[in-house]
C-alpha positions in Angstrom: 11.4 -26.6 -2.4 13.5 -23.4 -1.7 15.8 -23.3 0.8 14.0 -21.3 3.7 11.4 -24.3 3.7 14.0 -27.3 3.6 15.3 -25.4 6.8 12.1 -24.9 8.0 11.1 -28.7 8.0 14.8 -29.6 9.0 14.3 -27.5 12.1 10.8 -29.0 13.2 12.5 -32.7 13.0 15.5 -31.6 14.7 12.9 -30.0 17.4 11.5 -33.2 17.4 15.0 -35.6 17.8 15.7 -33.3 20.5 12.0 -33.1 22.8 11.1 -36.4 21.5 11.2 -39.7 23.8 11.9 -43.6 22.8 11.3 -44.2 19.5 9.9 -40.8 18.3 13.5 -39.6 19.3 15.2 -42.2 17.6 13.1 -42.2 14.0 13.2 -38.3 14.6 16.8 -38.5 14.5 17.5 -40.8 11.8 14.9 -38.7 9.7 17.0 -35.6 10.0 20.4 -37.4 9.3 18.5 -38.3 6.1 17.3 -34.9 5.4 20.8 -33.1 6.3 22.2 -35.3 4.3 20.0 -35.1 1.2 20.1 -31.3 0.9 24.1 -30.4 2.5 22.9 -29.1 5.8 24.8 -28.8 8.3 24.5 -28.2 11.8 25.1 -24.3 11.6 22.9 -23.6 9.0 19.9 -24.3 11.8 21.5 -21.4 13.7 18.3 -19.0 13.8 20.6 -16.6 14.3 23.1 -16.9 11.3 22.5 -15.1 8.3 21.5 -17.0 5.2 20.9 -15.7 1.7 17.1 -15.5 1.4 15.2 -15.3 -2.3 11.8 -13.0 -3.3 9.9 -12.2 -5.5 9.1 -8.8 -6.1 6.0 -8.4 -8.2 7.9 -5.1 -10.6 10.7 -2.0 -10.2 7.7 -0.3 -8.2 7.3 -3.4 -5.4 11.4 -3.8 -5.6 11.7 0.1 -4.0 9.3 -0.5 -1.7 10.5 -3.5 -0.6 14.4 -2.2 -0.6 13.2 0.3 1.3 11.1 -2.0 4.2 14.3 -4.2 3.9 16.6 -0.8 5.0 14.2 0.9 7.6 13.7 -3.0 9.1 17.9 -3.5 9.4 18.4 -5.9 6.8 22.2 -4.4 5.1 22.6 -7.1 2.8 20.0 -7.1 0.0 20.1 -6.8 -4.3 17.8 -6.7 -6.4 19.5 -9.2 -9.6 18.0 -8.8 -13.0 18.8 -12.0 -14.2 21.6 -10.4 -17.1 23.2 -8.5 -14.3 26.8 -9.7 -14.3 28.2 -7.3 -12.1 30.8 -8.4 -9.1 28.1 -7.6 -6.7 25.5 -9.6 -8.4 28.1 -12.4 -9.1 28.9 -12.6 -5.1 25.1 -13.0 -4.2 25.0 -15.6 -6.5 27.8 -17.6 -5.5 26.7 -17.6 -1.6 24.6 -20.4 -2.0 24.5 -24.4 -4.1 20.5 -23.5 -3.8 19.2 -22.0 -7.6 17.6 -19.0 -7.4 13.7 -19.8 -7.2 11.6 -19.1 -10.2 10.9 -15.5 -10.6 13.0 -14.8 -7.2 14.6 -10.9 -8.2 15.5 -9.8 -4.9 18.5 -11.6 -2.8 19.0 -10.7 1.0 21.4 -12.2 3.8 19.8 -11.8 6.6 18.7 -14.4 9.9 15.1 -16.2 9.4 13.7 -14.3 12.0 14.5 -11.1 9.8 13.4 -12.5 6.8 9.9 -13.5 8.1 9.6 -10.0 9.5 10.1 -8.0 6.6 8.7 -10.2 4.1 5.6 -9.8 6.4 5.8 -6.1 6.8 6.6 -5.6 2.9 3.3 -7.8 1.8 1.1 -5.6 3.8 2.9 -2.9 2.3 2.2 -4.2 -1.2 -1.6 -4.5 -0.4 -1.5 -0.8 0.5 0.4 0.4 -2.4 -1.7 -1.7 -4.7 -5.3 -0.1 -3.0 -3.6 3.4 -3.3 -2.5 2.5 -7.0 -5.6 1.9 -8.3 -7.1 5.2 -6.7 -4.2 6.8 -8.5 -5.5 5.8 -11.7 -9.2 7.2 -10.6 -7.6 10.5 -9.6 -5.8 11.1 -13.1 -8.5 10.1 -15.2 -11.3 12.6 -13.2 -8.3 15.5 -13.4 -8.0 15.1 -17.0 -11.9 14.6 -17.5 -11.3 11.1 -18.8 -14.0 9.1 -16.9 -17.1 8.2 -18.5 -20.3 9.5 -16.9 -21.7 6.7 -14.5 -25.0 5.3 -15.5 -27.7 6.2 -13.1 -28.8 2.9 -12.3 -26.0 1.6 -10.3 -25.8 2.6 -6.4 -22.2 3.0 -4.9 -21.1 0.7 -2.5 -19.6 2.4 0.6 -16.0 0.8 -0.8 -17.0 3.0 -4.1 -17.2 5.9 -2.0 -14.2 5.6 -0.3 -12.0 5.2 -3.6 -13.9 7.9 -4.9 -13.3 10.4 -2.0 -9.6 8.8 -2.1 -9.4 9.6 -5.5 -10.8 12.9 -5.0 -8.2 14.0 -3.4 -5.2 12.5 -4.9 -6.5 15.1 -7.9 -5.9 17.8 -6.2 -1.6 16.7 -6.8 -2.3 16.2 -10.2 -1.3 19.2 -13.0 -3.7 18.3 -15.9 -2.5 17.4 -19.0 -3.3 20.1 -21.4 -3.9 19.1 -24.8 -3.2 21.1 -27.8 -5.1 21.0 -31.3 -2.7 18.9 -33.7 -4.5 18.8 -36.7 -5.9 22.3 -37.8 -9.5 22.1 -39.3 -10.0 23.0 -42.8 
């Protein structure tokens, strides 16, 4: 369990101990003792407002720009990108601001409040999806610039998604310089 979600069921329990009545309050209470107690939490790291060191995963160095740059345009000033050899000072301090290990394929570290987190985490996946849809459309554009598609059997009808990559593509071309090729091997 990472550390956002221990908070996260930390803070529903203490919601609980505190709105709770009779014995939902007191089990409630006793629950988050145990749970405090269990992972080192204490009191101020429920703040919502305090800034935490928060752990992603971004998918390569493409995603990690894009989400540096949602993570700058959104506020967040506090945020690295560690390749897990980096041994710089930097790299060392992120490390060191939390007993938590850094989750499993976790590369990008950013102090920041929950709140913040949730936003730009949010913002950045729909971001991804975008970048992804206008990846493959990329791909499209440079093969048709540098005649590298294969002719489309006539027997298959484009779906209207088909035609929208394809126009998408289409245009992207126009960007493109094509790769001109030159004769290696002379013929003799």
């Amino acid at each position: 369990m990472t550390r956002d979600e221990i908070l996260d069921k930390i803070r529903k329990v203490q919601a609980l101990a505190l709105r709770g009545e009779g014995g939902e309050k007191i089990s409630a209470e006793k629950r988050l003792n145990e749970l405090m107690t269990k992972y080192g939490i204490k009191l101020e790291d429920l703040d919502e407002n305090k800034e935490l060191l928060f752990w992603y995963r971004a998918k390569g160095k493409e995603w990690e720009t894009i989400f540096k740059q949602t993570s700058v345009i959104m506020g967040c000033k506090r945020f690295r990108c560690l390749d897990p050899n980096d041994q710089s000072k930097a790299a060392r301090e992120f490390r060191n601001l939390t007993a938590y290990e850094r989750p499993h394929g976790a590369n990008v570290a950013m102090i920041c409040t929950n709140v913040k987190f949730i936003e730009i985490t949010t913002a950045y996946e729909l971001y991804q999806r975008s970048f992804d849809e206008h990846y493959e459309a990329f791909i499209y554009s440079f093969l048709f610039k540098n005649d590298l598609l294969a002719p489309a059997d006539g027997d298959h009808e484009p779906t209207p998604e088909e035609n929208r990559m394809a126009k998408r593509a289409f245009l992207m071309s126009t960007g493109i310089d094509k790769v001109e090729k030159h004769k290696q091997i002379e013929n003799k």
